[in-house]
C-alpha positions, -999 to +999 in steps of 0.1 A: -226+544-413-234+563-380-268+547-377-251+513-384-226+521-353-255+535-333-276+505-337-246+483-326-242+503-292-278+501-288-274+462-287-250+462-266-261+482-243-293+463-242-273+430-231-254+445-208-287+456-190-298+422-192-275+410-173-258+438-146-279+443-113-298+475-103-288+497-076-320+509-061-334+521-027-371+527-031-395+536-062-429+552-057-460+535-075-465+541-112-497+552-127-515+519-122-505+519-091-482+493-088-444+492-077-415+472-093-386+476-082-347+459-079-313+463-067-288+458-037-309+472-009-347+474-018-377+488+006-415+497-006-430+526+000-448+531+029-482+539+014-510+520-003-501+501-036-520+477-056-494+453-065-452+449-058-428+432-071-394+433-058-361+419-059-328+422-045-296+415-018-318+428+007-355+432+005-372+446+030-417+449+031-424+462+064-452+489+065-466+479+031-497+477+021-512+461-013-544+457-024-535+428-049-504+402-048-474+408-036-439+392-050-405+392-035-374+376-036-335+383-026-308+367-001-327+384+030-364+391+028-381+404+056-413+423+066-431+439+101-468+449+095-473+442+062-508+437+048-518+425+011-552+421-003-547+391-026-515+360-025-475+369-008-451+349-027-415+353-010-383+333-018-343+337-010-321+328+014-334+339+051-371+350+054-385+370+084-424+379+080-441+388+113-474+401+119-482+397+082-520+399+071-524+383+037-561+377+026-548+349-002-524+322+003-488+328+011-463+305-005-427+307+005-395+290-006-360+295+006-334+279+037-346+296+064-384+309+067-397+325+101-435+334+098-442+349+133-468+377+151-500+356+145-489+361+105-523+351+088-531+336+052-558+314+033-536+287+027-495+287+036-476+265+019-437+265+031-405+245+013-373+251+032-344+235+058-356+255+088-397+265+095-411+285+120-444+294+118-471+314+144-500+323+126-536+314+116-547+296+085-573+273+064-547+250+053-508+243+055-484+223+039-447+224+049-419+203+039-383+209+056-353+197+074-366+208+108-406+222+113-422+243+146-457+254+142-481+271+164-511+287+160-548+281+150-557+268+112-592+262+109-587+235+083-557+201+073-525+206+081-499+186+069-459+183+071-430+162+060-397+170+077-369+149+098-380+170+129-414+182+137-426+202+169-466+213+176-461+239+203-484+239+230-517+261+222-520+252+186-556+246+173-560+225+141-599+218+128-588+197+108-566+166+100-528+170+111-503+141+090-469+140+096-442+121+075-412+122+094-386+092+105-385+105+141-416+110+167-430+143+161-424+164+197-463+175+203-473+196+235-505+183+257-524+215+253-528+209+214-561+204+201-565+182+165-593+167+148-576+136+132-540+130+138-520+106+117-481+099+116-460+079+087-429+069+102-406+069+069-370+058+065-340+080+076-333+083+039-367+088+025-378+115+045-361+153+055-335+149+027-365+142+000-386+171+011-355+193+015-344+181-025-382+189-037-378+225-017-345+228-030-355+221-068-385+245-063-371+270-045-339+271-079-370+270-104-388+303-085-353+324-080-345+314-116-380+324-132-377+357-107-339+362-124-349+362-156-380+384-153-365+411-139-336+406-165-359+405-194-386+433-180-354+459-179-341+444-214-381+451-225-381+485-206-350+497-232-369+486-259-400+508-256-381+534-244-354+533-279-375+513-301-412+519-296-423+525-324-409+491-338-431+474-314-461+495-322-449+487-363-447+448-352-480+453-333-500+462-368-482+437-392-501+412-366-533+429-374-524+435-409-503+408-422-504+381-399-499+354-426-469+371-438-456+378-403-459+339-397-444+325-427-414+348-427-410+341-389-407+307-396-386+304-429-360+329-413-355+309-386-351+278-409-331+294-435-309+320-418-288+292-397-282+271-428-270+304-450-250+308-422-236+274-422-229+276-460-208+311-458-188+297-429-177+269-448-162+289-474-134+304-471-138+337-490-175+343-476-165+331-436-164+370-418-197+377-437-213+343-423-195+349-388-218+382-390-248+369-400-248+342-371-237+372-347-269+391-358-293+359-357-279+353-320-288+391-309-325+382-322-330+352-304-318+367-273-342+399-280-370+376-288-388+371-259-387+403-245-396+424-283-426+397-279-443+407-248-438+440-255-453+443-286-479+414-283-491+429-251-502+457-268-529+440-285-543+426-254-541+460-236-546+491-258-551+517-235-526+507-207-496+526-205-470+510-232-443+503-200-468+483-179-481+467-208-449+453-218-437+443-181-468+422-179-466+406-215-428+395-210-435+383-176-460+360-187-441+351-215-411+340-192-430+323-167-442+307-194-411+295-206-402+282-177-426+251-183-409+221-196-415+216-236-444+246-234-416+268-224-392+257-258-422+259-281-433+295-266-392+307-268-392+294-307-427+312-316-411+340-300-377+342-324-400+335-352-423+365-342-392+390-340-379+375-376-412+377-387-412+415-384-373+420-396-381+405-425-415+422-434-397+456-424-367+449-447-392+432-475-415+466-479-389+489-475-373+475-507-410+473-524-410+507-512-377+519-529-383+504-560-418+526-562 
């Protein structure tokens, strides 16, 4: 009975993490060298990392320094001096980089984005209302509401807004195209290879780029969300369930015929049990229970997935890291129309799979 009531809290607890924010300051690298970290008010360390990801009310980059990619997001995002070896991705609400040094592309989503200090990158690629940006670059692509750029790309650039400035001094190599309704405001001291402009419509223009910037910018802070959500919910689970995820990992060594086929008649036959003992009377609570249970296991899918699956793809990482990446491959994943449903489902079934092997030889073993 106590380990019944213990394993009830345990679920519990593991929604509620799920789904309550983190209340964090600053988190020094872990053993790989990387830094994730989220809450209210959020700032990196000020030393060499290989990797961050971060998430918050208030994010803030300045000083950093990463030797791979580099991920934020929150309601103010903002960074002086930062430098990262690989690709910046940034979305929320305002965003202030300046004097930024990014060696891969930079792709940025949110209402308000401000990329100043000669801020360079590979390729910058920009959806939002309002766009500023002072920098250097091979190629850029912004779509907004209202667009200012200056600086030197040695490559295409190309924007769609309803209002579009080229400051005076700005080099472009390449090809500028604008798609805008109104004449694009262009000093005299601007030097472009090719430059093209496709007057659109009032109502084709600004308000379509801003709706394609809007709908991306929902589908990053959404995939973010859910990350974080389900790399904490996976965090609880190798901390109070480890070695259920190492068990898990073996049956798919071991028995990964049996894992499959009991994955996939649970999640076919458990719903329509359920159905059957709601619609009695007598046999209703015990139904009610069972579709409570089969609900906490879909929700746990996902996340008991990566963690467990990841460690057959990386053995000797550290079982934490290992599981943060699997589930946030897994989730970006499922964000994918269709892909995303079929990967969710194989999921469940993975996580029944394994309940019902567990339960299955623990009888066999009882009877012996």
């Amino acid at each position: 009975m106590k380990k019944r009531i213990v394993t009830l809290i345990t679920a519990g607890l593991m929604a509620v993490c799920a789904c309550v924010s983190v209340s964090a300051t600053e988190m020094e690298k872990d053993s790989a060298g990387n830094v994730a970290v989220a809450g209210d008010n959020v700032k990196l360390p000020d030393e060499n990392v290989f990797g961050a990801f971060a998430a918050g009310q208030s994010v803030d980059l300045s000083g950093a320094e990463a030797d791979g990619s580099v991920m934020a997001a929150g309601q103010q995002v903002m960074a002086s001096s930062l430098s990262v070896g690989e690709s910046l991705y940034v979305a929320g609400n305002i965003l202030s980089i300046d004097d930024a040094e990014v060696d891969g592309n930079i792709f940025a989503a949110g209402n308000s984005v401000s990329l100043t200090g000669k801020t360079s990158g590979k390729g910058v690629y920009i959806f939002a209302n309002s766009v500023v940006f002072e920098g250097e670059a091979k190629a850029v692509y912004i779509a907004g509401n209202t667009v200012s750029l200056k600086g030197a790309i040695d490559g295409d650039v190309t924007i769609e807004a309803d209002t579009v400035s080229v400051e005076d001094g700005t080099e472009i190599s390449g090809d500028l195209k604008i798609k805008s309704p109104h004449e694009p405001e262009i000093g005299d001291d601007v030097s472009v290879g090719d430059y093209s402009f496709d007057k659109t419509e009032e109502k084709d223009s600004a308000s379509a780029a801003v709706s394609i910037g809007a709908k991306i910018f929902r589908r990053i802070t959404k995939c973010i969300y859910w990350i974080v959500a389900m790399a904490a919910f996976g965090m609880l689970l190798c901390w109070l369930f480890g070695s259920h995820l190492t068990r898990a990992t073996e049956f798919m060594k071991t028995r990964p015929a049996a894992m499959v086929v009991s994955g996939i008649a649970g999640w076919i036959a458990i719903p329509v049990a359920a159905l059957l003992l709601c619609i009695s009377y007598i046999c209703a609570p015990v139904g009610g229970m069972l579709v409570l249970a089969y609900v906490l296991l879909l929700c746990s899918g996902l996340a008991f997935a990566g963690a467990s699956l990841s460690r057959l793809v990386f053995p000797k990482m550290n079982v934490f890291l290992a599981a943060l990446i699997g589930i946030a491959v897994l989730e970006a994943v499922r964000m994918i129309p269709v892909i995303g449903t079929l990967v969710g489902i194989a999921a469940d079934m993975y996580l029944l799979g394994y309940v019902i092997q567990s339960i299955w030889l623990g009888r066999l073993k009882k009877e012996q």
